[in-house]
N, CA, C and O of each residue as an XYZ file, in Angstrom:
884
protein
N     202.375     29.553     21.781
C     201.025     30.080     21.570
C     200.344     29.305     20.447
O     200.952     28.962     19.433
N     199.023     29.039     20.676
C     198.666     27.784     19.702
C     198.123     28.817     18.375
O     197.861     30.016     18.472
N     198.065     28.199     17.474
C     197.410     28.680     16.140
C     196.078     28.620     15.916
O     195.379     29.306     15.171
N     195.743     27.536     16.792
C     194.087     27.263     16.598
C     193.212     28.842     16.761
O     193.262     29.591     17.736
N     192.518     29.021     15.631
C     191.490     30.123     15.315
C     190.044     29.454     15.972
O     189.344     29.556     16.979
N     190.094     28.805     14.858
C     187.941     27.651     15.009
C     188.192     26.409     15.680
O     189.170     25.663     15.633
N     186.689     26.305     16.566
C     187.017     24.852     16.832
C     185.365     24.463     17.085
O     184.688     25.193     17.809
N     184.881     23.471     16.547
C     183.297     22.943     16.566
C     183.510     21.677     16.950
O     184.210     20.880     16.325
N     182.872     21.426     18.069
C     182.376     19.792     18.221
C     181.126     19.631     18.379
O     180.275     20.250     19.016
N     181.106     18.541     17.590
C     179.843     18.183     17.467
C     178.175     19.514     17.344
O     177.174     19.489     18.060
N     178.479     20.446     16.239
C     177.761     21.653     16.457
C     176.394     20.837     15.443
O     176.408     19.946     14.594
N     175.563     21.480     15.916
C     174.244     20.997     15.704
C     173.337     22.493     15.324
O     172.909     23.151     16.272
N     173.091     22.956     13.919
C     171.818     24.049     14.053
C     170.723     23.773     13.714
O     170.651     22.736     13.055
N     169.687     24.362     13.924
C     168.649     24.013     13.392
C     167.475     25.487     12.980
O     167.406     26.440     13.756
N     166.741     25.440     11.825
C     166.051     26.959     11.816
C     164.707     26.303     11.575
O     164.494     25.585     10.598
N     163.875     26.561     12.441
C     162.254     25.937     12.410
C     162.189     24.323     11.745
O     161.909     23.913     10.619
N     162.629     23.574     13.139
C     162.767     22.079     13.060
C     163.581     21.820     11.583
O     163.327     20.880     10.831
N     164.436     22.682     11.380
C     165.041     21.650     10.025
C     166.566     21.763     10.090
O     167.217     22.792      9.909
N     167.074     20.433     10.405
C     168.624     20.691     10.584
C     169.365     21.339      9.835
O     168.892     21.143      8.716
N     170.040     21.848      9.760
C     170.890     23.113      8.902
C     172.087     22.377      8.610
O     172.527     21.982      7.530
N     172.616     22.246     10.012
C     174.194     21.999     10.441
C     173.807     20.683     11.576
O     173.166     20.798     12.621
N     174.498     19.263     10.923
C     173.905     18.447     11.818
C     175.825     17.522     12.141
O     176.559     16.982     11.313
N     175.982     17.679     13.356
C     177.687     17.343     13.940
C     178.764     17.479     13.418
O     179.624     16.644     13.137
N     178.717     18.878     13.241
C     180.160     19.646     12.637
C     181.325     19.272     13.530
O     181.029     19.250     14.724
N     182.452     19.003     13.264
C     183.478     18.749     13.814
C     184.462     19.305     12.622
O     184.629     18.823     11.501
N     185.024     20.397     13.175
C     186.192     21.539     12.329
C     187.200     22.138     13.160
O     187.099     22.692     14.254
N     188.100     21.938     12.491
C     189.047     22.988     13.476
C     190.195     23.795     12.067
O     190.604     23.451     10.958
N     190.278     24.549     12.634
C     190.326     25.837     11.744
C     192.039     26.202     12.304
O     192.136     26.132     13.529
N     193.191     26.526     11.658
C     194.179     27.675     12.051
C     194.419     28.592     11.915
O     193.767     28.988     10.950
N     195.178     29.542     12.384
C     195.831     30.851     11.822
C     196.668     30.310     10.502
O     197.353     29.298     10.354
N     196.257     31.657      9.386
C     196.702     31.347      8.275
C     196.376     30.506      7.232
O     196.911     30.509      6.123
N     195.512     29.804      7.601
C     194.678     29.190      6.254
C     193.687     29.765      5.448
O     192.987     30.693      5.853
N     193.574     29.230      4.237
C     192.539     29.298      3.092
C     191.924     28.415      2.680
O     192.359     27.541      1.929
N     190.383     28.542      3.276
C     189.420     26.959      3.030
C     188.426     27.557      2.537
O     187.904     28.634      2.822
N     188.092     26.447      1.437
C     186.478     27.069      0.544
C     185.921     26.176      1.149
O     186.457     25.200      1.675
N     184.565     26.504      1.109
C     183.682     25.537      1.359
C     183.252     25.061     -0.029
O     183.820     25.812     -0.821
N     182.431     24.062     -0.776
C     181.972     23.933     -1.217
C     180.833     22.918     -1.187
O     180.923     22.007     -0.365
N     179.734     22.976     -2.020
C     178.836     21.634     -1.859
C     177.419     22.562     -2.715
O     177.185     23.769     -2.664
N     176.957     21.896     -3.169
C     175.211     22.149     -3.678
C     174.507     23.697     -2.411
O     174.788     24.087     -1.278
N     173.681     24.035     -3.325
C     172.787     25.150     -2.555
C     172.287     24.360     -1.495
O     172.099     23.143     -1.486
N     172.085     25.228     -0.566
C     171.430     25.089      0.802
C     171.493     23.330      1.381
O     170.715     22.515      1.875
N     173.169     23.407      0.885
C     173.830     22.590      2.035
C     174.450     22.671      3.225
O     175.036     21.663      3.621
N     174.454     24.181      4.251
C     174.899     24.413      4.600
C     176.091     25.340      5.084
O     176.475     25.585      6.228
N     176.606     25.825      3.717
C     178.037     26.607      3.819
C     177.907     27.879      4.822
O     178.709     28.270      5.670
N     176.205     28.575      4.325
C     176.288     29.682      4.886
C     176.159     29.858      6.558
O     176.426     30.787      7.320
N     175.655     28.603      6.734
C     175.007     28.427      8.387
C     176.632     28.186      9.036
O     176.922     28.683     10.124
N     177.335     27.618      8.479
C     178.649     27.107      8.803
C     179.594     28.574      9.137
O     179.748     28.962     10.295
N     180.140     29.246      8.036
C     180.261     30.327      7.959
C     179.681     31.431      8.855
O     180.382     32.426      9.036
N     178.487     31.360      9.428
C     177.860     32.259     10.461
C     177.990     31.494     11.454
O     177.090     31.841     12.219
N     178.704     30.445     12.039
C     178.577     29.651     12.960
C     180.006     29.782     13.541
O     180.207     29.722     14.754
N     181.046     29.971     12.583
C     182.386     30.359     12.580
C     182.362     31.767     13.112
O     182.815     31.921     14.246
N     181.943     32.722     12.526
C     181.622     34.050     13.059
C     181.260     34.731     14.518
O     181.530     35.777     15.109
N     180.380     33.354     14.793
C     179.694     33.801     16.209
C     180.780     33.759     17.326
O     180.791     34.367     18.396
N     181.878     32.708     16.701
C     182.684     31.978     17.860
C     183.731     33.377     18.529
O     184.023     33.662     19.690
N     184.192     34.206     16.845
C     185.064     35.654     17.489
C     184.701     36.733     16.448
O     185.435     37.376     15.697
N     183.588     36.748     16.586
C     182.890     38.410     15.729
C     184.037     39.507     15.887
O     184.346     40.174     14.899
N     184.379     39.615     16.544
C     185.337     40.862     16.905
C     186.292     40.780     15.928
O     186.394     41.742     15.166
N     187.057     39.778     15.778
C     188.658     39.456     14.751
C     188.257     39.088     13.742
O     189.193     38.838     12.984
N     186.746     38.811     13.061
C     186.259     38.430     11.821
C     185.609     40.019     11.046
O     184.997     40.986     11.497
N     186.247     39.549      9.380
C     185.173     40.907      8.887
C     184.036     39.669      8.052
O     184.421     38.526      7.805
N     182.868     40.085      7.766
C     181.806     38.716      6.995
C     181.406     39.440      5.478
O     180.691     40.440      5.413
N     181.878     38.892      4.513
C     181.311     39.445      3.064
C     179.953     38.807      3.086
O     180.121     37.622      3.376
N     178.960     39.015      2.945
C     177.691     38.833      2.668
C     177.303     38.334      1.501
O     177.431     39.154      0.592
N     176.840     37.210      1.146
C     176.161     36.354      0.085
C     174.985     37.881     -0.510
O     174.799     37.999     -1.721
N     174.435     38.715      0.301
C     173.237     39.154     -0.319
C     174.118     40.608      0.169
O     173.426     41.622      0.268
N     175.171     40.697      0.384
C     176.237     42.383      0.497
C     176.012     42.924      1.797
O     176.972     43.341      2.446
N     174.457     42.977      2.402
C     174.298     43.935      3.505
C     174.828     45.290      3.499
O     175.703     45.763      4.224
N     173.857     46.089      2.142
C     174.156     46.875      2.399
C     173.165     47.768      2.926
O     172.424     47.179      3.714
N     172.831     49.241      2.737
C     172.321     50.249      3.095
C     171.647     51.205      1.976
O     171.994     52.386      1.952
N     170.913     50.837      1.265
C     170.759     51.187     -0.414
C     170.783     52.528     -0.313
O     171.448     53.141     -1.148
N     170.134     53.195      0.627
C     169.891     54.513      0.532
C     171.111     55.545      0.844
O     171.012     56.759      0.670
N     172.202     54.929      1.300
C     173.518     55.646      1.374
C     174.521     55.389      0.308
O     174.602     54.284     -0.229
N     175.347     56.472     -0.035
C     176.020     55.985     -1.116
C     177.409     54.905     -0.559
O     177.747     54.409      0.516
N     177.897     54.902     -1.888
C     179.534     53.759     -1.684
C     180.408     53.739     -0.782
O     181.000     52.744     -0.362
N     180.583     55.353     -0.287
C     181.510     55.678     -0.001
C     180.868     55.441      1.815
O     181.630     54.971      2.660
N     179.827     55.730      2.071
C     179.410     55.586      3.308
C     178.922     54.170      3.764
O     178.696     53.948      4.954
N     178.770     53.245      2.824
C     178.285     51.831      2.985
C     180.207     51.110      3.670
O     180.466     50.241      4.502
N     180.967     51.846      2.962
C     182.265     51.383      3.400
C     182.689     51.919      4.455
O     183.551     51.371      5.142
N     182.252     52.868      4.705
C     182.764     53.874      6.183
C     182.248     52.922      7.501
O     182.814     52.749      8.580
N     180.844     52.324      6.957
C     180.250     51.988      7.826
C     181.152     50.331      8.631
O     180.767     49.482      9.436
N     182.221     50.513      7.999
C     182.415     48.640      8.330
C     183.830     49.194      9.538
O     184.697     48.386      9.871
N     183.826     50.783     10.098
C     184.319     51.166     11.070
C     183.688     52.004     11.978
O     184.173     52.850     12.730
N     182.403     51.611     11.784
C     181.889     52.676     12.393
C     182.120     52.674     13.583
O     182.577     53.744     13.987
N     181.958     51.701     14.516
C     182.744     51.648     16.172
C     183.522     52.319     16.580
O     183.542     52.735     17.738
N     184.659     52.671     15.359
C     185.820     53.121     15.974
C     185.498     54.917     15.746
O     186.390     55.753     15.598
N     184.100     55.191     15.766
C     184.169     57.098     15.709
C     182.997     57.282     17.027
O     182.265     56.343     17.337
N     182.953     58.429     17.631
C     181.803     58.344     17.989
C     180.901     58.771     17.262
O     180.970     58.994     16.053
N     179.794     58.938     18.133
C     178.301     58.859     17.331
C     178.426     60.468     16.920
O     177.997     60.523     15.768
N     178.773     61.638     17.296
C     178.978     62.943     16.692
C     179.555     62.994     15.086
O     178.900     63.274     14.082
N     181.167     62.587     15.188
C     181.697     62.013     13.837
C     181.209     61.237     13.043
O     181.369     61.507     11.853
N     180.526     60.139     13.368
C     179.810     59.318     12.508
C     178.415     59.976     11.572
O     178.007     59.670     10.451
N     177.841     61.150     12.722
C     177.071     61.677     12.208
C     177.365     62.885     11.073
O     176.751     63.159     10.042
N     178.689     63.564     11.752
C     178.884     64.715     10.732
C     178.934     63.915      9.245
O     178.303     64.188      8.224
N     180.051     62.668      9.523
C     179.983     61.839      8.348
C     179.352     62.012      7.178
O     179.877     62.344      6.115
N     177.799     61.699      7.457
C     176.752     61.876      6.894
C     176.863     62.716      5.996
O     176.801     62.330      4.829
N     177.046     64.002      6.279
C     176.728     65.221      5.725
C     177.987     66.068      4.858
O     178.048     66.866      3.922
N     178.824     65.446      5.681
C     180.367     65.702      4.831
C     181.264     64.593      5.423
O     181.332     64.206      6.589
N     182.178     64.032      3.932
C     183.114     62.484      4.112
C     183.909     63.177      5.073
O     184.178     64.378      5.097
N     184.235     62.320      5.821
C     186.087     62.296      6.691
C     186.918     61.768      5.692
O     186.998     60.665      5.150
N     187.968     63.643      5.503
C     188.982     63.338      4.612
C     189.786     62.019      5.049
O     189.994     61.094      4.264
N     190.193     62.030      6.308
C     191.281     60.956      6.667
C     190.290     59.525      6.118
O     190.728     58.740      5.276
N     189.751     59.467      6.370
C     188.717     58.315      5.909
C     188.874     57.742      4.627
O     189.066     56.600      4.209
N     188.712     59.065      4.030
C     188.388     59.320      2.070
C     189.432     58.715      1.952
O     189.348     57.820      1.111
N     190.978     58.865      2.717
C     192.190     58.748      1.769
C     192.195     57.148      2.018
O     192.715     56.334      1.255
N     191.621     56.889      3.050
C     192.075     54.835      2.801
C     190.652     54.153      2.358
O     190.545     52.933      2.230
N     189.784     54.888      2.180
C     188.846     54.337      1.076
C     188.861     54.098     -0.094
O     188.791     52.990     -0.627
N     188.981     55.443     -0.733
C     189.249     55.398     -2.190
C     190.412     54.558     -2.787
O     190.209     53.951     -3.839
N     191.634     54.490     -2.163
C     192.414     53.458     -3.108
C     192.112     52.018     -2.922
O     192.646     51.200     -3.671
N     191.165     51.580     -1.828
C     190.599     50.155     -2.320
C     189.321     50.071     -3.064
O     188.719     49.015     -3.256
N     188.881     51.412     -3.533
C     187.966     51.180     -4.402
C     188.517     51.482     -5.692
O     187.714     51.683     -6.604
N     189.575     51.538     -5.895
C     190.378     51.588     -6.957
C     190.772     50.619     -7.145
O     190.732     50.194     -8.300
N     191.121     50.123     -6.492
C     191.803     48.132     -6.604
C     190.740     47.327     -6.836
O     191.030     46.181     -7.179
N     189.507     47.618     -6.741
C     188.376     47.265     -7.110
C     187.738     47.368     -8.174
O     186.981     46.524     -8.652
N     188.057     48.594     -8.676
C     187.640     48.919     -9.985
C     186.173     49.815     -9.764
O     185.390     49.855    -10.713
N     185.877     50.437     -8.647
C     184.562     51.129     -8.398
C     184.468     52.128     -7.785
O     183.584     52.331     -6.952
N     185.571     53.110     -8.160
C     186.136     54.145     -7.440
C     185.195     55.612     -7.878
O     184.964     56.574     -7.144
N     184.771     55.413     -9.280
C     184.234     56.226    -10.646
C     182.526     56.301     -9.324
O     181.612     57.116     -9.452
N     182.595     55.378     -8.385
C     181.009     54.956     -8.093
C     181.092     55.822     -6.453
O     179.987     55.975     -5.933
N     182.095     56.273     -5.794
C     182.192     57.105     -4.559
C     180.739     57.274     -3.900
O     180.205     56.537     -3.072
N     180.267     58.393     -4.466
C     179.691     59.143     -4.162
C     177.671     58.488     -4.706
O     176.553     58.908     -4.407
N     178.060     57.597     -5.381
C     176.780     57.035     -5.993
C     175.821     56.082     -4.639
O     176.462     55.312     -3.924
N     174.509     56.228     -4.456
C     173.750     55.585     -3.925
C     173.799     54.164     -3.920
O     173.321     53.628     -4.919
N     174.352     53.288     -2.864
C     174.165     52.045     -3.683
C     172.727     51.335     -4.559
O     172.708     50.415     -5.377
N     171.702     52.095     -4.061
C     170.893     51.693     -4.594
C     170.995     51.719     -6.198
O     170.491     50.802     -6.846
N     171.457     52.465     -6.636
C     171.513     52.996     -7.816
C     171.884     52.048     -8.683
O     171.415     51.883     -9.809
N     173.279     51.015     -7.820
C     173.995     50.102     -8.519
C     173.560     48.955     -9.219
O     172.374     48.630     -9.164
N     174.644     48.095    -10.080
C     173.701     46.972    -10.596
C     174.792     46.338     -9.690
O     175.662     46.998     -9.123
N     174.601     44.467     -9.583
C     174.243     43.688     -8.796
C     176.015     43.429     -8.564
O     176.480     43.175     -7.453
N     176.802     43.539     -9.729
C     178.280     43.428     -9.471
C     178.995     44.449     -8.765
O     179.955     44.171     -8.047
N     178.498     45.834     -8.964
C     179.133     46.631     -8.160
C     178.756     46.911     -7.101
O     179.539     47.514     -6.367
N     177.188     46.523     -6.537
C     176.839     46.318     -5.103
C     177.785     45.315     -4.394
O     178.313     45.566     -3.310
N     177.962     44.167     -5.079
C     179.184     43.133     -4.827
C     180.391     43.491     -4.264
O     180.797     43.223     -3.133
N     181.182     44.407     -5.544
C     182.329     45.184     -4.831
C     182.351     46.690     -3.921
O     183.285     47.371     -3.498
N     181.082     46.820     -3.858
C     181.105     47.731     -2.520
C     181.183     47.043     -0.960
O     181.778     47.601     -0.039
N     180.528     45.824     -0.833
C     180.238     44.802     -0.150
C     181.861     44.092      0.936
O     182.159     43.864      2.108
N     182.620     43.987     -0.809
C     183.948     43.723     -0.564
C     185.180     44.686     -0.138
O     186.131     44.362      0.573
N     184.943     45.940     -0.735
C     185.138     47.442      0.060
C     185.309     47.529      1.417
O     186.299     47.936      2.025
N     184.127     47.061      1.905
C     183.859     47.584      3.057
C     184.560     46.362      4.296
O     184.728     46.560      5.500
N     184.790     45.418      3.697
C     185.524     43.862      4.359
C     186.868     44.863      4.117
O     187.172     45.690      4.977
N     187.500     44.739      3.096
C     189.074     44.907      3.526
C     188.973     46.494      4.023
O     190.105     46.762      4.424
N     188.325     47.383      4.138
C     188.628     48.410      4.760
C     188.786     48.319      6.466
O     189.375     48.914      7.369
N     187.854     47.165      6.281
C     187.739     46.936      8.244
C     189.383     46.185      8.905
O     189.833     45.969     10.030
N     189.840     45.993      7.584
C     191.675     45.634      8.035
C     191.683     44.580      9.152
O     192.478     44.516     10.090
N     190.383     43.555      8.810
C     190.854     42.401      9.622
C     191.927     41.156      9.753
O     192.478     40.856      8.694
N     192.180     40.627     10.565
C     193.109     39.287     10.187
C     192.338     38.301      9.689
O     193.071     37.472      9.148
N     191.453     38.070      9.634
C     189.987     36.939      9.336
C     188.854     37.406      8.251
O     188.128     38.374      8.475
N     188.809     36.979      7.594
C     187.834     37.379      6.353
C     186.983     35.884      6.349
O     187.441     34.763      6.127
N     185.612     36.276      6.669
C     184.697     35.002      6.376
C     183.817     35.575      5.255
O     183.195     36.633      5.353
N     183.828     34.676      4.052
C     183.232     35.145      2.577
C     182.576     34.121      2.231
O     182.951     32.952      2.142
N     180.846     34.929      1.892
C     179.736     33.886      1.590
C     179.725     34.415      0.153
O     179.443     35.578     -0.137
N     180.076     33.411     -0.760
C     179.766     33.593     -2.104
C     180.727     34.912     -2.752
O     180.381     35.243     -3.886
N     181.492     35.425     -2.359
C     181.964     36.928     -2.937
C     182.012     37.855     -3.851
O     182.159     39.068     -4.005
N     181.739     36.307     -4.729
C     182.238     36.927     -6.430
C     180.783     36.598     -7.055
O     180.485     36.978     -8.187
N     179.983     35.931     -6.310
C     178.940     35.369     -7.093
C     178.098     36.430     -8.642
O     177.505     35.932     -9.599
N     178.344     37.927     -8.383
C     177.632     38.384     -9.213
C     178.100     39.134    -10.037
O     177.333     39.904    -10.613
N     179.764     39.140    -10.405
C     180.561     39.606    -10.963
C     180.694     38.651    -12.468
O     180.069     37.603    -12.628
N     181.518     39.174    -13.379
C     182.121     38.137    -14.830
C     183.212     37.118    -13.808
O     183.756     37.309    -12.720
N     183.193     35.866    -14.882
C     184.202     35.857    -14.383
C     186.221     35.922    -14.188
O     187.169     35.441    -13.567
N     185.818     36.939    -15.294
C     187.826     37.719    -15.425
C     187.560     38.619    -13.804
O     188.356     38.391    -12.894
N     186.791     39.278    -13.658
C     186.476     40.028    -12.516
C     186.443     39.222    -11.065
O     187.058     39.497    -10.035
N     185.720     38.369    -11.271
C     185.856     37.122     -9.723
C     186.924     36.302     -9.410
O     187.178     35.811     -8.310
N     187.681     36.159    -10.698
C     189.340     36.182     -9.927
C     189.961     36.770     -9.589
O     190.750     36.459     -8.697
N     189.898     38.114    -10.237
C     190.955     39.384     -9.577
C     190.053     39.794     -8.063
O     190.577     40.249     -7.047
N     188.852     39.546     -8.218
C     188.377     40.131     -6.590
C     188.617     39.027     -5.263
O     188.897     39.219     -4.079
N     188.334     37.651     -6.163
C     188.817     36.895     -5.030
C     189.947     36.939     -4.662
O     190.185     36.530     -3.526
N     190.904     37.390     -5.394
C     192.775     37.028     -4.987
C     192.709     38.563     -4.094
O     193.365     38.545     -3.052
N     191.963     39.898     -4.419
C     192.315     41.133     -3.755
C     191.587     40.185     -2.346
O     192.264     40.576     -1.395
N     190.957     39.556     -2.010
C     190.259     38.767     -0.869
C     191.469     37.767     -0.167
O     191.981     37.878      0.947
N     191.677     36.963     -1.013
C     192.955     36.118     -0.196
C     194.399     37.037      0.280
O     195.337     36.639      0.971
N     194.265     37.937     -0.143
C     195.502     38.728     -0.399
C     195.391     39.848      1.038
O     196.300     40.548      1.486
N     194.136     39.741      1.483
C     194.078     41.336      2.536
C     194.135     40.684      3.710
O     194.097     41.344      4.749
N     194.233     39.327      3.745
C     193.955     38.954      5.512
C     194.629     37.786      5.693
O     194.140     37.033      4.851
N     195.695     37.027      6.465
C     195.900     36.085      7.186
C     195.443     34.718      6.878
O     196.168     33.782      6.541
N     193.997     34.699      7.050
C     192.921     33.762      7.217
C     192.281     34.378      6.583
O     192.088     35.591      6.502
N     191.702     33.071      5.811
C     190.517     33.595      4.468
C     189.515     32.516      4.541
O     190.196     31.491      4.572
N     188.128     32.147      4.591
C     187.541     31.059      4.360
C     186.539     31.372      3.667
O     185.948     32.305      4.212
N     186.067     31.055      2.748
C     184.634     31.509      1.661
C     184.316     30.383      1.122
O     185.105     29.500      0.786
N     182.963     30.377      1.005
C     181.687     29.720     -0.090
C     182.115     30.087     -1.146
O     182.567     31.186     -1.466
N     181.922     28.723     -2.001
C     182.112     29.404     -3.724
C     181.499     28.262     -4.513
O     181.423     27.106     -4.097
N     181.117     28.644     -5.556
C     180.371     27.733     -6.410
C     180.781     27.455     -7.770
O     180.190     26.904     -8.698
N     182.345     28.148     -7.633
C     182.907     28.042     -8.856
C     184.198     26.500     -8.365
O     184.899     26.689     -7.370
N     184.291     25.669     -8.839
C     185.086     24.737     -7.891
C     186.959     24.906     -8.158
O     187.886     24.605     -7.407
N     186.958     25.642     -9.845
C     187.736     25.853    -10.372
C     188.761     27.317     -9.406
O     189.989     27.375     -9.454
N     188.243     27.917     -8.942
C     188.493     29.470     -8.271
C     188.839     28.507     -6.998
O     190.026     28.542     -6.672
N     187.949     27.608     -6.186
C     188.044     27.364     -4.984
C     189.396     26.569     -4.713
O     190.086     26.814     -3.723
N     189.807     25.375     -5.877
C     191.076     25.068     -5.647
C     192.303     25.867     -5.995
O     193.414     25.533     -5.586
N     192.076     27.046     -6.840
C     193.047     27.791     -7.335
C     193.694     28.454     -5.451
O     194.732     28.301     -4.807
N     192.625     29.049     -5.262
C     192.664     29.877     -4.110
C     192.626     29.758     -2.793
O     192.439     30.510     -1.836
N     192.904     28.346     -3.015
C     192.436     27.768     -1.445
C     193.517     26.365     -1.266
O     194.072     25.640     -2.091
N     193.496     26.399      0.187
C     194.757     25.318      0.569
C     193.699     23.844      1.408
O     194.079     22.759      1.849
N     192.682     24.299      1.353
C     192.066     23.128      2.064
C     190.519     23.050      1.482
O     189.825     24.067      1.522
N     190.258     22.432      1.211
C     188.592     22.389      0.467
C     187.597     21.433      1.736
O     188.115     20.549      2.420
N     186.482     21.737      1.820
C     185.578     21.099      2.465
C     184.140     21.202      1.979
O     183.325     22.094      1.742
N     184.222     19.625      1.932
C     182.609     19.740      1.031
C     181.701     19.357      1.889
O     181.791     18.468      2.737
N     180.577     20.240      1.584
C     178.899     20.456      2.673
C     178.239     19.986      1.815
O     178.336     20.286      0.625
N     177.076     18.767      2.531
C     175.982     18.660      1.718
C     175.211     17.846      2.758
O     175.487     16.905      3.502
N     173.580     18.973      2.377
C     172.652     18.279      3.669
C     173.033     18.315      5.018
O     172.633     17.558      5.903
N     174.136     19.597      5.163
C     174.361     19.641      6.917
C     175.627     19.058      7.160
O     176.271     19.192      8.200
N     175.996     18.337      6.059
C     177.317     17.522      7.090
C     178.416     17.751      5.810
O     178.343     17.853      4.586
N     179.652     17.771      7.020
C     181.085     17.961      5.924
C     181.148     16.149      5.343
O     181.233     15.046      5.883
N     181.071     16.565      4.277
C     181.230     14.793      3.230
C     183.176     14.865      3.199
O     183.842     13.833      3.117
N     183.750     16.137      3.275
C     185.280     15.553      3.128
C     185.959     16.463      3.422
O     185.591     17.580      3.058
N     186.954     16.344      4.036
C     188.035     17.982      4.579
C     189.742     17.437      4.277
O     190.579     16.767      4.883
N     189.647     18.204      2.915
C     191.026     17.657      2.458
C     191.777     18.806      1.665
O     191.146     19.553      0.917
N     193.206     18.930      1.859
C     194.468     19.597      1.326
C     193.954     19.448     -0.054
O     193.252     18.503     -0.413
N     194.374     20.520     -0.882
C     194.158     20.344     -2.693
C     194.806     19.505     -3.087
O     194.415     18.998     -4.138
N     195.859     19.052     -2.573
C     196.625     17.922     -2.824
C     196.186     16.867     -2.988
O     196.587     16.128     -3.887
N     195.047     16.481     -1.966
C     194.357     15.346     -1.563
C     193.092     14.843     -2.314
O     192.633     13.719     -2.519
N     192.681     16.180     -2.666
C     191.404     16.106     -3.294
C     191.174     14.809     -4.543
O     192.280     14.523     -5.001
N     190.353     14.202     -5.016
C     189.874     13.493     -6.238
C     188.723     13.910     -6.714
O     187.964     14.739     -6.214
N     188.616     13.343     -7.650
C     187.390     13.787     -8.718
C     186.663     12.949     -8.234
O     185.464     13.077     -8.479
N     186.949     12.193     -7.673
C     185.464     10.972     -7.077
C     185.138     11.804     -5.659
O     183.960     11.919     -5.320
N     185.791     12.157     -5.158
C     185.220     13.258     -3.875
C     184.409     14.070     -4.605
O     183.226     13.744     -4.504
N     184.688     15.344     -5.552
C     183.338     15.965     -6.460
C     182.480     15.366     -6.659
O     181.384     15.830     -6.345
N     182.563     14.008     -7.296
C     181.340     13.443     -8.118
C     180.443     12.979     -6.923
O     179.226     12.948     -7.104
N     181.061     12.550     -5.493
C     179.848     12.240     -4.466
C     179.548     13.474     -4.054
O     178.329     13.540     -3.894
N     180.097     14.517     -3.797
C     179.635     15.653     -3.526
C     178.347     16.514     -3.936
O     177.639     17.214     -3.213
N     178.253     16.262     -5.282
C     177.347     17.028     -6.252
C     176.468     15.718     -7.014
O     175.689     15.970     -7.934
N     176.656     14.522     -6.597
C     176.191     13.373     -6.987
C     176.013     12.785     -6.230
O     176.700     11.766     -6.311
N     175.084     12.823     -4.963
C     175.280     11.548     -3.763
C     174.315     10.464     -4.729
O     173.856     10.531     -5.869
N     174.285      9.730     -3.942
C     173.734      8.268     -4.408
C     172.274      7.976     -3.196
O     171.613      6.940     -3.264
């Protein structure tokens, strides 16, 4: 049985005539950990949603901007990343009173999170790090094998964006995330790939990596 997860040839996007993603060629396995990295709006995120489309079903997606639901609290922004699996009656009582069985495998990953004190709080209410780890809540509650992560940690300290990224590498199989920290991305990652202007500039083992690969990366010429 093959391992292959992703596979892009030659993928091409484009959002109102402007190439996004211009001849991706990736292939992806079971069991890896790849950051993306490269400069803003080079691509990572179009890449990352491009990966997604291929098996939505076996992927959970952390959100660069959280996607959440401001007007519901913590505890229901995380409920929501199963909602499929209730019907629409349960989902609704939901609302109005938690599902204990629910409560009990919620709350201890919002404890491993550190935002457990926040249950019952509106996300709106929140500031921008703990909207973050509600965001991330609601990914490992969905108990996927595949975690695709845009930015994860971006709005956390950072003693906090290592312990959330490793609770991230740590809940799924396959892990692939955007990061802009480059230091976190080789810690945490077995394969690095750098985006810039649409196209992968290099797809290499940490092993492999050089500092002259960074410096064209974030320095083209």
């Amino acid at each position: 049985m093959s391992d292959l997860l992703f596979k892009l040839n030659n993928l091409n996007v484009s959002y109102h005539s402007v190439n996004a993603l211009k001849n991706i060629n990736i292939e992806i396995n079971k069991g890896e950990k790849i950051a993306f990295i490269g400069p803003s709006g080079g691509g990572k995120t179009t890449l990352l949603k491009s990966l997604f489309n291929q098996i939505p079903n076996e992927c959970s997606f952390i959100h660069q901007d959280f996607g959440l639901i401001e007007q519901l609290s913590v505890y229901n922004n995380v409920y929501i990343g199963k909602l499929d699996q209730h019907s629409n009656w349960e989902n609704f009582k939901n609302l109005l009173s938690p599902n204990k069985n629910c409560l009990k495998m919620i709350i201890p990953i919002l404890e491993k999170i550190g935002i457990s004190e926040k249950l019952y709080n509106k996300v709106g209410e929140l500031s921008g790090g703990q909207k973050q780890r509600t965001a991330i809540a609601r990914s490992l509650y969905q108990n996927k094998s595949i975690i695709l992560a845009d930015e994860p940690v971006s709005s956390v300290d950072p003693h906090k964006a290592e312990k959330l990224l490793k609770q991230i590498i740590q809940s799924a199989d396959t892990v692939i995330f955007s990061l802009h920290n480059i230091e976190l991305a080789k810690k945490y990652s077995n394969r690095l790939i750098g985006i810039f202007n649409g196209c992968i500039q290099f797809d290499k083992s940490i092993n492999k990596l050089t500092e002259q690969d960074l410096l064209r990366l974030y320095n083209p010429k």
